[in-house]
MILODREN-252247 format. One record per atom (N, C-alpha, C, CB): residue number from 0; x, y, z. Coordinates in steps of 0.1 Angstrom, whole numbers. Glycine has a CB too. Example, Ala and Ser with C-alpha at 12.3 -4.5 7.8 and 13.67 -1.06 7.14 Angstrom:
% MILODREN-252247
pt seq->0	xx->132	yy->-57	zz->78
pt seq->0	xx->123	yy->-45	zz->78
pt seq->0	xx->132	yy->-33	zz->78
pt seq->0	xx->113	yy->-45	zz->90
pt seq->1	xx->128	yy->-22	zz->71
pt seq->1	xx->137	yy->-11	zz->71
pt seq->1	xx->129	yy->0	zz->79
pt seq->1	xx->141	yy->-6	zz->57
***
This chain:
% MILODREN-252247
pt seq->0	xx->-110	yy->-290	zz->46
pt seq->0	xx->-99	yy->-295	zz->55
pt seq->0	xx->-105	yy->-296	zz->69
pt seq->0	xx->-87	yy->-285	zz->54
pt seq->1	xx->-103	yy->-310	zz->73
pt seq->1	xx->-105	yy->-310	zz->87
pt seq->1	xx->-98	yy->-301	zz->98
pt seq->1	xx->-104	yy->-322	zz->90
pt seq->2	xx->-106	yy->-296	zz->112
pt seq->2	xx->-95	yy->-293	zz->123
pt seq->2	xx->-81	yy->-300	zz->123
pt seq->2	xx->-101	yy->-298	zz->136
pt seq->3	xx->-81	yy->-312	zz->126
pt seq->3	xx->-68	yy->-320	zz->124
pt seq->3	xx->-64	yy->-316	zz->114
pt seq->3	xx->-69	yy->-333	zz->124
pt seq->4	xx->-67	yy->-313	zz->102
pt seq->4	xx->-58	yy->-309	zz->91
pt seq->4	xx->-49	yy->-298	zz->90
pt seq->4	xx->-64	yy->-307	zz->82
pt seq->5	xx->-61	yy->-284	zz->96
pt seq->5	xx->-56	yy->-271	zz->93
pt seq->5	xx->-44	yy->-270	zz->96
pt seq->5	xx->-63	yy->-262	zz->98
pt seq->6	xx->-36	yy->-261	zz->98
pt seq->6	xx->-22	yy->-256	zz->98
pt seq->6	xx->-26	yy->-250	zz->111
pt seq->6	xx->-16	yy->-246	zz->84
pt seq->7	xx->-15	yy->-248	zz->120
pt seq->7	xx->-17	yy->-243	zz->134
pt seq->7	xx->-11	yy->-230	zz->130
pt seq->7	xx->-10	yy->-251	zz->147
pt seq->8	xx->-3	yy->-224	zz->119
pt seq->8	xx->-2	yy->-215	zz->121
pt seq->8	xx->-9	yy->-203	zz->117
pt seq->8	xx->6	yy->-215	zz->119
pt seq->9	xx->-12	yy->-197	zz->119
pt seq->9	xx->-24	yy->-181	zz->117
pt seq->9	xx->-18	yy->-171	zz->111
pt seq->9	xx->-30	yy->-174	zz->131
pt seq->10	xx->-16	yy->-164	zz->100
pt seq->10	xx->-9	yy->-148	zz->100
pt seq->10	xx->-20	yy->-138	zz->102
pt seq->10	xx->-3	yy->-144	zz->84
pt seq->11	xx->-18	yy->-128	zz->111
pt seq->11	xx->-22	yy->-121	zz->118
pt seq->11	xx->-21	yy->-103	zz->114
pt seq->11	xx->-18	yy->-126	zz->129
pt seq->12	xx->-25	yy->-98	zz->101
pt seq->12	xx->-19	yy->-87	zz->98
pt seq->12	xx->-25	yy->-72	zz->103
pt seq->12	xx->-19	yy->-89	zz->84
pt seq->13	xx->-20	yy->-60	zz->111
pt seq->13	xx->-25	yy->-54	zz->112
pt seq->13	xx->-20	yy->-42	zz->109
pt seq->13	xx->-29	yy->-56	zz->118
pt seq->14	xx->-27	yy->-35	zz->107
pt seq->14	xx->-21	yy->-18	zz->99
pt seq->14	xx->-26	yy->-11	zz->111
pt seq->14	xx->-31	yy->-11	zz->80
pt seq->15	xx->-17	yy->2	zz->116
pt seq->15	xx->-23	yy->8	zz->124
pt seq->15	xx->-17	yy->25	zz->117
pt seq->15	xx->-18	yy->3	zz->139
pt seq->16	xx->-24	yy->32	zz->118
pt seq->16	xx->-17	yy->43	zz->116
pt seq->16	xx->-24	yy->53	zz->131
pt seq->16	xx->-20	yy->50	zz->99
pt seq->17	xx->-12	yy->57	zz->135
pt seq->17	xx->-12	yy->68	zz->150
pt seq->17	xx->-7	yy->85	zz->149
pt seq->17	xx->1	yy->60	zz->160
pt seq->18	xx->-12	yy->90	zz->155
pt seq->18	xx->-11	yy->103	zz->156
pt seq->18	xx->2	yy->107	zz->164
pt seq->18	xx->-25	yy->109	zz->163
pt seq->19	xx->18	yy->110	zz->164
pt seq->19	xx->22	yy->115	zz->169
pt seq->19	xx->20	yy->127	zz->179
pt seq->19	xx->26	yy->114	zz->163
pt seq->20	xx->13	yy->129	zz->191
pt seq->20	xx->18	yy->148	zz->193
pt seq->20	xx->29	yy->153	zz->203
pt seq->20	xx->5	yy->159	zz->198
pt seq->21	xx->38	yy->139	zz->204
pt seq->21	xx->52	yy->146	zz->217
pt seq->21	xx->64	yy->139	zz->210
pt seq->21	xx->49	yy->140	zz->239
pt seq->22	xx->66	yy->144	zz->199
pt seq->22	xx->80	yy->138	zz->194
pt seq->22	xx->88	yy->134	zz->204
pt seq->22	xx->89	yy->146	zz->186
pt seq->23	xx->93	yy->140	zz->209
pt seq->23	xx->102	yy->141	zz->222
pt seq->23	xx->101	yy->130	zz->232
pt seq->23	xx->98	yy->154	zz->231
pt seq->24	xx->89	yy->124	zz->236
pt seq->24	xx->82	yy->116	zz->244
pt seq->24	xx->85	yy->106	zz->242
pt seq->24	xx->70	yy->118	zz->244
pt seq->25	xx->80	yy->103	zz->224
pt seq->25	xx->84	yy->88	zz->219
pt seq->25	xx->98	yy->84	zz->217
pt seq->25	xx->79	yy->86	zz->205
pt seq->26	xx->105	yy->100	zz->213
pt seq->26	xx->120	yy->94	zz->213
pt seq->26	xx->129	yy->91	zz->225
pt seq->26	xx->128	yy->103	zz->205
pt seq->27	xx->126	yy->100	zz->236
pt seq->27	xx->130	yy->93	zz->245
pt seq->27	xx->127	yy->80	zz->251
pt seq->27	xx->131	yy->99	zz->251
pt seq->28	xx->117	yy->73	zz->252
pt seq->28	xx->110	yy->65	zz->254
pt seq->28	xx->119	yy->52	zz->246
pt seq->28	xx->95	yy->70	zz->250
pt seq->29	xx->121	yy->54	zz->234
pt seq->29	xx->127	yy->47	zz->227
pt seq->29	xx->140	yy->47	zz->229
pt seq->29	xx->123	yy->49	zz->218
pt seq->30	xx->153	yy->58	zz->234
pt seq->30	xx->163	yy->57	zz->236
pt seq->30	xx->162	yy->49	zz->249
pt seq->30	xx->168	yy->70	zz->234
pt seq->31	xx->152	yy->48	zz->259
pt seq->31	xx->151	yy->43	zz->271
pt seq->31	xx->151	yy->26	zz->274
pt seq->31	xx->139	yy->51	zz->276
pt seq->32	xx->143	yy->22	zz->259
pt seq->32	xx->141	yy->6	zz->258
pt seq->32	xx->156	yy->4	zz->252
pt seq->32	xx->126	yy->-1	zz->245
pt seq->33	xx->164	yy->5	zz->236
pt seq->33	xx->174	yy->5	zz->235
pt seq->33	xx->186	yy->4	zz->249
pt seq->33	xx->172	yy->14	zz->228
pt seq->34	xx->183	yy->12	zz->252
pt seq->34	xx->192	yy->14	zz->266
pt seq->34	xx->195	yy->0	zz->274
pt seq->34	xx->185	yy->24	zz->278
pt seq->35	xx->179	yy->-3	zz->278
pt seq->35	xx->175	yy->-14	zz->286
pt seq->35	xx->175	yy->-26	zz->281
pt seq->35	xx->163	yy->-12	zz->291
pt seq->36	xx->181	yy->-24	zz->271
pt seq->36	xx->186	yy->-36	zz->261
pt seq->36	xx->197	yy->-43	zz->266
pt seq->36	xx->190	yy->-31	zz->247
pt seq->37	xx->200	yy->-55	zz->274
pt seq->37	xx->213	yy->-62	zz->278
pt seq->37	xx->222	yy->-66	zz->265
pt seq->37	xx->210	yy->-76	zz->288
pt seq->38	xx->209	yy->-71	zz->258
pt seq->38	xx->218	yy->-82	zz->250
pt seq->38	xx->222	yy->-73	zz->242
pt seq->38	xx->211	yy->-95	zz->243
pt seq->39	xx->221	yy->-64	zz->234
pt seq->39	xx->223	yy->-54	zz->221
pt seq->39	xx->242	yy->-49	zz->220
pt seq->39	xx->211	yy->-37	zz->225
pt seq->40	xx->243	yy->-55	zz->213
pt seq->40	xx->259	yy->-55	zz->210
pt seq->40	xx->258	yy->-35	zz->213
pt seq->40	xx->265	yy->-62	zz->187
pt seq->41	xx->274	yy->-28	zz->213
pt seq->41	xx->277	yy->-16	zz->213
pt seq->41	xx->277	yy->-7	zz->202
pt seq->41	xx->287	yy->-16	zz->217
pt seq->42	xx->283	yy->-18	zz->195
pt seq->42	xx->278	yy->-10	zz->179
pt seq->42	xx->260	yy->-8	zz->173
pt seq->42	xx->287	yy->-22	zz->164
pt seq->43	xx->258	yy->-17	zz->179
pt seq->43	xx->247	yy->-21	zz->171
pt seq->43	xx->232	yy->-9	zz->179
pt seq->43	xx->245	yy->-41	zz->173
pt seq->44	xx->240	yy->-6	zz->195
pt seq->44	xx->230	yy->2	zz->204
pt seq->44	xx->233	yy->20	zz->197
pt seq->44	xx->236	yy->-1	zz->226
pt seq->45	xx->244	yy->17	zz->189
pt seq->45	xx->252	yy->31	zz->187
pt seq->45	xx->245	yy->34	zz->173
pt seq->45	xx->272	yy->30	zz->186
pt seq->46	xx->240	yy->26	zz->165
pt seq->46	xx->238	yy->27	zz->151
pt seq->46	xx->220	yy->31	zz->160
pt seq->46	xx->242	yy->9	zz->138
pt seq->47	xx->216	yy->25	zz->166
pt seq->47	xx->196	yy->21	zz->169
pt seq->47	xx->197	yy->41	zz->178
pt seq->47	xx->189	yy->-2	zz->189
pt seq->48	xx->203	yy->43	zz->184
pt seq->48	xx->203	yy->53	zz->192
pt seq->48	xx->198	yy->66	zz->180
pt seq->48	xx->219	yy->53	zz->202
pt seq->49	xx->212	yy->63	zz->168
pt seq->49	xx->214	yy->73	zz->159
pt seq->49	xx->201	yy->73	zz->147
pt seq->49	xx->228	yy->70	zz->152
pt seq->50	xx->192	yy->66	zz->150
pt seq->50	xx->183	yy->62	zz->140
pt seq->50	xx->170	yy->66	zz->147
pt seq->50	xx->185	yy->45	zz->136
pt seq->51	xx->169	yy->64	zz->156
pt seq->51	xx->156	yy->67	zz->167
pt seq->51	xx->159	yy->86	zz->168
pt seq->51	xx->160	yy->57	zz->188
pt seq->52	xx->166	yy->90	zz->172
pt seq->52	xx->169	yy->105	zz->174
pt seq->52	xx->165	yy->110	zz->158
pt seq->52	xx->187	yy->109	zz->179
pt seq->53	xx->172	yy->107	zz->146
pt seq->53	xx->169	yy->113	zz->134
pt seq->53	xx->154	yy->110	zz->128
pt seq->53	xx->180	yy->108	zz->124
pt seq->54	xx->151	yy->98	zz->133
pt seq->54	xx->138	yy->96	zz->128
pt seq->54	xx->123	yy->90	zz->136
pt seq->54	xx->142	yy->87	zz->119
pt seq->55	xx->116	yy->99	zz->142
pt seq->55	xx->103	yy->93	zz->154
pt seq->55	xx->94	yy->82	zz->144
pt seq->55	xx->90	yy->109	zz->162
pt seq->56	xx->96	yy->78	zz->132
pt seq->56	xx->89	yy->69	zz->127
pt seq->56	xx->97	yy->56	zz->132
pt seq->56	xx->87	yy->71	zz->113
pt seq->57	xx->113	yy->55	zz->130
pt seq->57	xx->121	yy->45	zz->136
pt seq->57	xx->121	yy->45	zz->153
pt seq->57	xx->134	yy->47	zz->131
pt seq->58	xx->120	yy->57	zz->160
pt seq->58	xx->117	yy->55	zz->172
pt seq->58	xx->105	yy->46	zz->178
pt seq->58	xx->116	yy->65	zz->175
pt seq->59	xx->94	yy->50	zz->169
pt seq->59	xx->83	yy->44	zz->172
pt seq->59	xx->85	yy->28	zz->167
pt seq->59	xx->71	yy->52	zz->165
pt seq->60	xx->94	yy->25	zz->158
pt seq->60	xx->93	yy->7	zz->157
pt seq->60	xx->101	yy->3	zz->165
pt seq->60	xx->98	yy->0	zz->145
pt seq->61	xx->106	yy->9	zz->176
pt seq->61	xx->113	yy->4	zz->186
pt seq->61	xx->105	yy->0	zz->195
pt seq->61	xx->121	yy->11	zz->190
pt seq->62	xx->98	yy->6	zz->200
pt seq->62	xx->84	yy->6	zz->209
pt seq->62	xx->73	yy->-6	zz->209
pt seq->62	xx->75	yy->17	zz->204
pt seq->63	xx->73	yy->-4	zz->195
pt seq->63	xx->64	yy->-17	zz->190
pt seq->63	xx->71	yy->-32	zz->190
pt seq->63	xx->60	yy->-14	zz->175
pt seq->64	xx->63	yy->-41	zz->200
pt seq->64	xx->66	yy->-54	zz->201
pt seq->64	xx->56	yy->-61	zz->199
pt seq->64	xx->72	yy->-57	zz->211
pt seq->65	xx->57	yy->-69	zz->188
pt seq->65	xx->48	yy->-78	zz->184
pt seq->65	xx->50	yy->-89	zz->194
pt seq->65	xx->50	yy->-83	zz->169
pt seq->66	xx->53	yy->-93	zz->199
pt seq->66	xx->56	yy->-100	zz->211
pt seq->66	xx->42	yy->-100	zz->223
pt seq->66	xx->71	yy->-93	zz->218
pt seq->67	xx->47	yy->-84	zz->225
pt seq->67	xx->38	yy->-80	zz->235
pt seq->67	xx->22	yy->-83	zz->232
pt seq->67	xx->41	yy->-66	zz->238
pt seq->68	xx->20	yy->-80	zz->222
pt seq->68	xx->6	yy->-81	zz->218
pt seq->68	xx->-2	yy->-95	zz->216
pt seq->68	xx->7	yy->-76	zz->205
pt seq->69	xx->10	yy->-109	zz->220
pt seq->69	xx->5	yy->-122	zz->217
pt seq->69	xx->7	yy->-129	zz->231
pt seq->69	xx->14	yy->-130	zz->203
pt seq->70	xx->20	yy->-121	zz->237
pt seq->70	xx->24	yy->-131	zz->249
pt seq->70	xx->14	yy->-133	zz->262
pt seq->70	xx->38	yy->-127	zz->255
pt seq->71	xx->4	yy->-127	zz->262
pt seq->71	xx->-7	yy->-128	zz->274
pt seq->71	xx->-20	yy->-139	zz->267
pt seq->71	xx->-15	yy->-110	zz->279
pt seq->72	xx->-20	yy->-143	zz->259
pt seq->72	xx->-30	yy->-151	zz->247
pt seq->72	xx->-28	yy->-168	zz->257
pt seq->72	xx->-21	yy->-151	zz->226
pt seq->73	xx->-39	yy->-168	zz->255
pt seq->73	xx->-35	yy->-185	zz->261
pt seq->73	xx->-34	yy->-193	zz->250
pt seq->73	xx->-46	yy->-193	zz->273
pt seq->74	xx->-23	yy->-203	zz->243
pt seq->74	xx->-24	yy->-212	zz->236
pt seq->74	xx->-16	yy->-203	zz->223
pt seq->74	xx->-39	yy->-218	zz->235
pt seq->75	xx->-10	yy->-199	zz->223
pt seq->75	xx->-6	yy->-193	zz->217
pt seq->75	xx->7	yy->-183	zz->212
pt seq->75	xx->-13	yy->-190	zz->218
pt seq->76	xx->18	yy->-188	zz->206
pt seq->76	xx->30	yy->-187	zz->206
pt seq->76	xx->36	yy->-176	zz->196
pt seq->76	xx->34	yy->-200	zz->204
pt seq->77	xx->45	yy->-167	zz->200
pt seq->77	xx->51	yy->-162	zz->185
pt seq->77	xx->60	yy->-170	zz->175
pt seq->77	xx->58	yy->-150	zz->185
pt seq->78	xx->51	yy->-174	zz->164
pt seq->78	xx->63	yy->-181	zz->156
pt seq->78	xx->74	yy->-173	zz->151
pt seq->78	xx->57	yy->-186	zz->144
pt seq->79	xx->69	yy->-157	zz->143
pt seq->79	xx->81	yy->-152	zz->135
pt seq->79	xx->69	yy->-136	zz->134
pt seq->79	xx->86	yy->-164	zz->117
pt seq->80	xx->77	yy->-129	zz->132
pt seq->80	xx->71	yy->-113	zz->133
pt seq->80	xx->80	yy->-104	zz->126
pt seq->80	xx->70	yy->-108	zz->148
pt seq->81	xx->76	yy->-96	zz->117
pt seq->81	xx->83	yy->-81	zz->110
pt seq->81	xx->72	yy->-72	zz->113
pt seq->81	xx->86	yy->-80	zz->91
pt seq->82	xx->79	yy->-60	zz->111
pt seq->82	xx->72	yy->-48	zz->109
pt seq->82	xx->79	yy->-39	zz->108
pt seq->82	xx->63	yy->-46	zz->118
pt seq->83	xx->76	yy->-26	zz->105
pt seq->83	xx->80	yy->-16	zz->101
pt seq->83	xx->72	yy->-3	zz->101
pt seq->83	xx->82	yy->-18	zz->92
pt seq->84	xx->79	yy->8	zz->101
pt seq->84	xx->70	yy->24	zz->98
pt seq->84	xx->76	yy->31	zz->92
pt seq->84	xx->66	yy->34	zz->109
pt seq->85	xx->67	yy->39	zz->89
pt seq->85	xx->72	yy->48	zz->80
pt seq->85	xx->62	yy->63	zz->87
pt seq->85	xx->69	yy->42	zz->61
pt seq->86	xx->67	yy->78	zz->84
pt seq->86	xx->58	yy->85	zz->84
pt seq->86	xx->52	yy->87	zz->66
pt seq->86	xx->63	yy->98	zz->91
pt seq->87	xx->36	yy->94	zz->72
pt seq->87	xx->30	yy->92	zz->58
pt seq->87	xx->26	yy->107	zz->59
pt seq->87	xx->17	yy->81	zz->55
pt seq->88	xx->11	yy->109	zz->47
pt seq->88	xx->7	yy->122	zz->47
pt seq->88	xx->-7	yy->111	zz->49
pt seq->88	xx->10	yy->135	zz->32
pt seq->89	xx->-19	yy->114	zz->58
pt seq->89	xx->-29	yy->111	zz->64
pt seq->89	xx->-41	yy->123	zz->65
pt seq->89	xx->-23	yy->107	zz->75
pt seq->90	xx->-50	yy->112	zz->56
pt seq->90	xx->-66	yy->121	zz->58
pt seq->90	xx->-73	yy->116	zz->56
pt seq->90	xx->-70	yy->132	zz->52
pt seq->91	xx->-77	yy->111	zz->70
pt seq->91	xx->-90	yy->100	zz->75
pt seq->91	xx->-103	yy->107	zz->68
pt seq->91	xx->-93	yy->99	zz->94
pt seq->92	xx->-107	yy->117	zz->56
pt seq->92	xx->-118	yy->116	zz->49
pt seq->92	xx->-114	yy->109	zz->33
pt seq->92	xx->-124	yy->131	zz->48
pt seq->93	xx->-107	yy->106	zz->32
pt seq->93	xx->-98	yy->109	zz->19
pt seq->93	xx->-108	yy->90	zz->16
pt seq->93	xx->-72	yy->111	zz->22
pt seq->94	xx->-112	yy->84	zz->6
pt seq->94	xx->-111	yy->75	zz->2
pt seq->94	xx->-100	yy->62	zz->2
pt seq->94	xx->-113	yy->79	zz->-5
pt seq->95	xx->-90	yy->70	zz->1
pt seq->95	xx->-76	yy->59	zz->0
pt seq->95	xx->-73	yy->57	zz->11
pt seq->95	xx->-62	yy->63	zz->-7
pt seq->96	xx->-80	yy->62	zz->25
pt seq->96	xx->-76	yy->54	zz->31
pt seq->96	xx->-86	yy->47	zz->39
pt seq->96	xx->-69	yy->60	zz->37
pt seq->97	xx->-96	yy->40	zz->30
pt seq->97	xx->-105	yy->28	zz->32
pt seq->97	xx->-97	yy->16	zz->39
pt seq->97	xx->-111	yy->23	zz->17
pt seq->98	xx->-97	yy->10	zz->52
pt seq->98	xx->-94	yy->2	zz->57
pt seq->98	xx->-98	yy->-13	zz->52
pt seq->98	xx->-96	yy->5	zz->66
pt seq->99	xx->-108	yy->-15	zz->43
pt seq->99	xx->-110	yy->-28	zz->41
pt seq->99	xx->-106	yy->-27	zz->26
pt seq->99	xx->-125	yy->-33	zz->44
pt seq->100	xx->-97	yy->-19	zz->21
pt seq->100	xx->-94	yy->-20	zz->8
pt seq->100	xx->-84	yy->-28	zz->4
pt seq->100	xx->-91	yy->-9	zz->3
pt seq->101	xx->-75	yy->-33	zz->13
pt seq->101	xx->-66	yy->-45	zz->7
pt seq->101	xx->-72	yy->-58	zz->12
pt seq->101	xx->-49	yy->-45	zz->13
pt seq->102	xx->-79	yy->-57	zz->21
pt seq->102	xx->-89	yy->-70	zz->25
pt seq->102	xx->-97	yy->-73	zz->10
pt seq->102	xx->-101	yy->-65	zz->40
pt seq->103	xx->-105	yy->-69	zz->8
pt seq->103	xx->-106	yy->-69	zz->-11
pt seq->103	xx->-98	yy->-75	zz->-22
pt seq->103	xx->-105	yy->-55	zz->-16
pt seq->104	xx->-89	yy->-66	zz->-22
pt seq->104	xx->-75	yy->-76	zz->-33
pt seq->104	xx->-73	yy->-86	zz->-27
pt seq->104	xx->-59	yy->-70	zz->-34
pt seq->105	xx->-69	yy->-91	zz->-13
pt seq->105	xx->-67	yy->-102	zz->-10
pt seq->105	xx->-70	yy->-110	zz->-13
pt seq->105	xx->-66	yy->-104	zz->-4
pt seq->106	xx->-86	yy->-111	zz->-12
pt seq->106	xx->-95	yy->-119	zz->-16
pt seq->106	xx->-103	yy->-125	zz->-29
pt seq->106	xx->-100	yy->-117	zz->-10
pt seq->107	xx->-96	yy->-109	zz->-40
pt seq->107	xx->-92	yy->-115	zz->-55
pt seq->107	xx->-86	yy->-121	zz->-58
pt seq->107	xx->-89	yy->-110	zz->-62
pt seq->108	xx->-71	yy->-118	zz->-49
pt seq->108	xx->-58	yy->-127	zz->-54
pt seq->108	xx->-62	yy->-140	zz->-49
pt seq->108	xx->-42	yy->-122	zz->-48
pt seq->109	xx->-69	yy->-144	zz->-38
pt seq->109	xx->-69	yy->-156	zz->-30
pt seq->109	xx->-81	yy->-165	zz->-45
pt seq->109	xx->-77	yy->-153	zz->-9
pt seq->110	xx->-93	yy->-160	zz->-45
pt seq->110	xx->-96	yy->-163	zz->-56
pt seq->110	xx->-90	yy->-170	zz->-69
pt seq->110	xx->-97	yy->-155	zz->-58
pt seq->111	xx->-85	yy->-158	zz->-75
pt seq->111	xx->-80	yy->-160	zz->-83
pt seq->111	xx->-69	yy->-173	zz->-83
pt seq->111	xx->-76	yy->-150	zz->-85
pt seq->112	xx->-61	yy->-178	zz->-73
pt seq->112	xx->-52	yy->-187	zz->-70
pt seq->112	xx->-61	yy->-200	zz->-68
pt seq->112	xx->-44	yy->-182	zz->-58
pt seq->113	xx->-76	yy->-202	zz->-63
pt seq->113	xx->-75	yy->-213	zz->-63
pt seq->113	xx->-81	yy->-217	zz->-75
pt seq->113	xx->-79	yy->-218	zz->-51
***
């Protein structure tokens, strides 16, 4: 496929896993963006408030803006963005958590498909 051909759009996937050590820090931090939220209906700031306090994995997806990460890029637009967290159990000797291990399947399944 030529330049002119390709598709302009790119998916861009990244896994990060982070070390909490000031719960407190992130959640307020996160009650603080919420807050600074104009547009965010009352119910909806009342449901994000209650969800960030019970859970610093949801606090922390508050924080996170895929936005931020693209909007200084020259040429380069956000089309569409998800993401999510979760807390895990983490041990950077452990095998399973080989970073190029779904890069691998991918590229069986991609394989395999054409």
């Amino acid at each position: 496929m030529s330049t002119a051909e390709a598709s302009r759009f790119v998916r861009l996937r990244v896994e990060l896993v982070v070390e909490i050590d000031d719960l407190d820090a992130v959640t307020k931090a996160a009650l603080a963006r919420i807050g600074d939220d104009p547009e965010m209906p009352a119910d909806e700031r009342a449901h994000a408030e209650g969800a960030v306090t019970e859970d610093t994995a949801e606090a922390l997806a508050y924080l996170v803006d895929p936005f931020d990460l693209v909007s200084e890029m020259p040429g380069v637009e956000l089309a569409q963005a998800s993401w999510s967290s979760e807390q895990i159990d983490y041990d950077p000797d452990s095998p399973d958590w080989d970073l190029d291990e779904d890069d691998e399947d991918a590229d069986e399944g991609e394989e395999a498909v054409n």
